[in-house]
N, C-alpha and C positions, 0 to 999 in steps of 0.2 A: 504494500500500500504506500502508495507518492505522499510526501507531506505536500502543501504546498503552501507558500510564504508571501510574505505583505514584500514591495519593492524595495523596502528600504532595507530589509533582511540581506538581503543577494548581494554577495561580493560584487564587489568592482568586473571581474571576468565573468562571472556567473551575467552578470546582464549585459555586457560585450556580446555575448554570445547568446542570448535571448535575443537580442536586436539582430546578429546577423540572421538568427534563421527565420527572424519570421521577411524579410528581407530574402532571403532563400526562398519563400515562398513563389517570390515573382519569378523565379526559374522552373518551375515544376509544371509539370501538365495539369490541366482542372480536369481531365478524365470525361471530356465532352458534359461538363455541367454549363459551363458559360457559353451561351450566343453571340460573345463581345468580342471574348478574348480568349486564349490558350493557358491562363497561366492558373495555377492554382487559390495565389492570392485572391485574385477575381471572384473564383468560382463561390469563396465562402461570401462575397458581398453579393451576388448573384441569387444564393441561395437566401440568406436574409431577406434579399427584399420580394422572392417567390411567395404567393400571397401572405403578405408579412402580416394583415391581420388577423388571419388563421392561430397566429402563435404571439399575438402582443395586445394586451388591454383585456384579458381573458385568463381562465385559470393556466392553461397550460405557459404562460411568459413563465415563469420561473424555471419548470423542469426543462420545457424545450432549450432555453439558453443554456443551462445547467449541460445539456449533453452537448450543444452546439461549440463552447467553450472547452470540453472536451477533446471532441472530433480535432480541433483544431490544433491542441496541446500535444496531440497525440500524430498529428501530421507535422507540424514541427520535429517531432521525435523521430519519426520515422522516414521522413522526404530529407529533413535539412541537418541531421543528429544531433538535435539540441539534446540535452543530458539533464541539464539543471531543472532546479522547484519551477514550475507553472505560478508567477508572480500575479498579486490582486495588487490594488491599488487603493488603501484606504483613506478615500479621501474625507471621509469624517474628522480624518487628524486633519487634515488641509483647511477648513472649511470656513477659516475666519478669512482667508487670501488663498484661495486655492493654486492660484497663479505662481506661488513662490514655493509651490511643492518642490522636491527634489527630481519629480520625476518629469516636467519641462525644463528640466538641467538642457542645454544646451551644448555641455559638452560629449562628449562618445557613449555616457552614459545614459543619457536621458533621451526626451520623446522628442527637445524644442519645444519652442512657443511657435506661435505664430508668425509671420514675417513684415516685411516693410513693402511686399507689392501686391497692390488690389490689384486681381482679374474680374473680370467677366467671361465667362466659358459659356456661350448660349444660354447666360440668364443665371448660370450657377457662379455666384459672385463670394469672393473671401479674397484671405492675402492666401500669398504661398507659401508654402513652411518653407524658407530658404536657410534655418540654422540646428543643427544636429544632426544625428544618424539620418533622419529621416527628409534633409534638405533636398529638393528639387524631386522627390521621387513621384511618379507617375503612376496614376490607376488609370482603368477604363470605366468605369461604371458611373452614371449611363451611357458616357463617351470620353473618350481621352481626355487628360486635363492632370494639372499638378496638384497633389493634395495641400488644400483650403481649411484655413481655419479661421477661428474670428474672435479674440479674445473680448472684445466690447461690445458684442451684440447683447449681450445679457440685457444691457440695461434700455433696450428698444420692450424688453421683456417685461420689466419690475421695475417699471418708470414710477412706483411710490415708494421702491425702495424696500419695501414691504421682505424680502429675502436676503438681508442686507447684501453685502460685497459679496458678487460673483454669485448669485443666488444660495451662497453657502449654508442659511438657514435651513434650505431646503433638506441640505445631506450632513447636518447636524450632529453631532450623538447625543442631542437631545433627540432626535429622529427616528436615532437608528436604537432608542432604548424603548421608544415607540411601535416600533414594527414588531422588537421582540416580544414586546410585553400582547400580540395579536392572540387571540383564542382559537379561532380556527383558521386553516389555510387559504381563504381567500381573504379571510379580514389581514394577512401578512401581506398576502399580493396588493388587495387595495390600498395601503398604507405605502410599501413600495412604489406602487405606479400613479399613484397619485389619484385615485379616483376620488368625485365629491371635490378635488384643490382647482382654483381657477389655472387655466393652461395645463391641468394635470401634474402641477406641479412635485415632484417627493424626490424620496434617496434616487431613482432610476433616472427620471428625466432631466433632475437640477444638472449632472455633468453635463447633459448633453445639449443641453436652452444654452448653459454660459458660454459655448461656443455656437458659433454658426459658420459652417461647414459642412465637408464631408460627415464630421461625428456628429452634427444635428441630425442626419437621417431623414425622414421624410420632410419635414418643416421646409427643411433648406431647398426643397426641390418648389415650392410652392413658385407658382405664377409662371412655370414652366411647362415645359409638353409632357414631364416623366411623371408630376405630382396627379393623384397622391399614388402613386402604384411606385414609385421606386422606393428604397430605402438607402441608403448608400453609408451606413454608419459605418461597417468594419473596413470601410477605405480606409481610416484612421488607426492605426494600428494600438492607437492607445485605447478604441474601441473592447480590446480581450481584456486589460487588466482592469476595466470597472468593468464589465460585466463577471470577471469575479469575484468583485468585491460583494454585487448583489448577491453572488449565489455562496459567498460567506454568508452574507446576514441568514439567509436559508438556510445555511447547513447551522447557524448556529441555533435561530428556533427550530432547526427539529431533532438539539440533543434535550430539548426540556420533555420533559417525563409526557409520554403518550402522543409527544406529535410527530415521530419519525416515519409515519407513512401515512399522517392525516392528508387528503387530497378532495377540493370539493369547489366547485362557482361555475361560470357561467363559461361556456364555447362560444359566445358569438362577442364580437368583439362593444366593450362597452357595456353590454347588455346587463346592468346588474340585476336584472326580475329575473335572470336563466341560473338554474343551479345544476345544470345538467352533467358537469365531468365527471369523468370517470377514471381510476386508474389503471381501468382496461385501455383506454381511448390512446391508439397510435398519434405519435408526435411526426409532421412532415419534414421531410428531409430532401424531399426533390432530386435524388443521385449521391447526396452525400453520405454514403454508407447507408445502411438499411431504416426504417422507420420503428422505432421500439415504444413501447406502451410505455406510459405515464411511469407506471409502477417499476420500470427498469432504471428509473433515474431518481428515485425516490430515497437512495439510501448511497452516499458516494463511496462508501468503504466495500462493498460487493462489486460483485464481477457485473460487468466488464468496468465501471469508472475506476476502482480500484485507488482511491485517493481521498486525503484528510484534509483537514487543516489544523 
């Protein structure tokens, strides 16, 4: 069983070498999942935004990502020989200035900030990351273009200020003492994903509002040809360590007594009058490995996740 650790844990090599391989990614084949592109990078941005509200604002967002975060940990491992802990990113410690985290370090070990040149890409508008590992690197999804980021969009967001700096209220550990203290497993999800919050505000979305970008996801495509059908969040590669961290908060309520394989709310997206899930009900996967039932991702120390925290 993999431990796997918060970014600040990982030696100096240990994350050298998490950055080269997801980097390694854009070398590998997508195994004909992407219509864009050939590379495997792709394919998992490809696959996210495959009917993305099938699996986000519904019960199954937690487990699906939970395996999807996975699959990808594990392609890492095995396409690009990454070796080291599958890193989360807790930005709960960040969250008074999440911008001065260590993990937009701009040196070889970080993700970068943001940069100094506004694009317009057919309507998809941010700067370009032009400082760290990740300077000038290019995805395709919807179409060619350098990954965008947008560290002051936030406040077009929370123009009362209402979430103070970088909407950090939002991902809290006042927050995140909140989700765990949920009684059953979709009052966890709705507390994470914001339901009932204006703009859907919570731990899930605040990362992804204070930038606009690639990692905004569907928002950022708005007023375009691709909205609302594209998603394009894990163009960002900093996209996989917060959607670890969510699925820490997860695995952390489901060591509290009796909730390790509570699973229950609604399939249609939004809809909170449906309680219909099940943890028979397969999770989509669109080519990326097989489609496994709820209840295979319900417990991370069993076969196949085979990992802690």
């Amino acid at each position: 069983v993999k431990k796997r650790k918060e970014w600040r844990q990982l030696t100096k090599a240990q994350k050298k070498d998490y950055i080269r391989a997801i980097k390694c990614l854009q070398t590998k084949s997508d195994y004909g999942i992407s219509p864009v592109s050939n590379t495997l990078y792709d394919a998992f941005t490809q696959v996210h935004q495959t009917n993305w509200t099938d699996f986000h604002g519904n019960a199954y967002f937690l487990p699906w990502h939970r395996w999807f975060v996975w699959v990808h940990s594990e392609a890492m491992a095995s396409e690009c020989g990454y070796t080291g802990p599958t890193p989360y990113w807790n930005y709960s410690m960040d969250y008074k200035n999440p911008f001065a985290s260590p993990i937009f370090s701009t040196d070889e070990t970080g993700f970068g900030s943001h940069g100094r040149q506004k694009l317009n890409v057919s309507g998809l508008v941010g700067f370009k990351v032009d400082n760290g590992p990740f300077a000038n690197l290019k995805v395709n999804l919807p179409i060619p273009h350098y990954l965008m980021r947008n560290f002051s969009a936030w406040k077009d967001i929370d123009k009362t200020g209402e979430w103070g700096y970088a909407l950090g209220e939002a991902f809290s550990p006042k927050e995140v003492a909140r989700a765990l203290s949920a009684k059953k497993f979709i009052d966890l999800e709705a507390i994470i994903d914001g339901y009932n919050v204006t703009n859907f505000m919570g731990l899930h979305n605040g990362p992804h509002f204070f930038n606009s970008g690639d990692w905004l996801g569907p928002a950022w495509l708005n007023g375009t040809s691709w909205f609302p059908q594209g998603s394009t969040a894990p163009n960002d590669p900093i996209f996989w360590n917060h959607h670890a961290y969510i699925d820490n908060i997860f695995w952390t309520w489901q060591q509290k007594p009796g909730k390790q394989w509570l699973f229950n709310g609604n399939t249609v997206f939004w809809n909170q009058t449906d309680d219909s899930a099940r943890p028979t009900d397969l999770l989509p996967f669109y080519g990326l490995g097989p489609n496994p039932p709820v209840a295979l991702a319900l417990k991370t120390e069993n076969w196949p996740l085979c990992y802690t925290y």
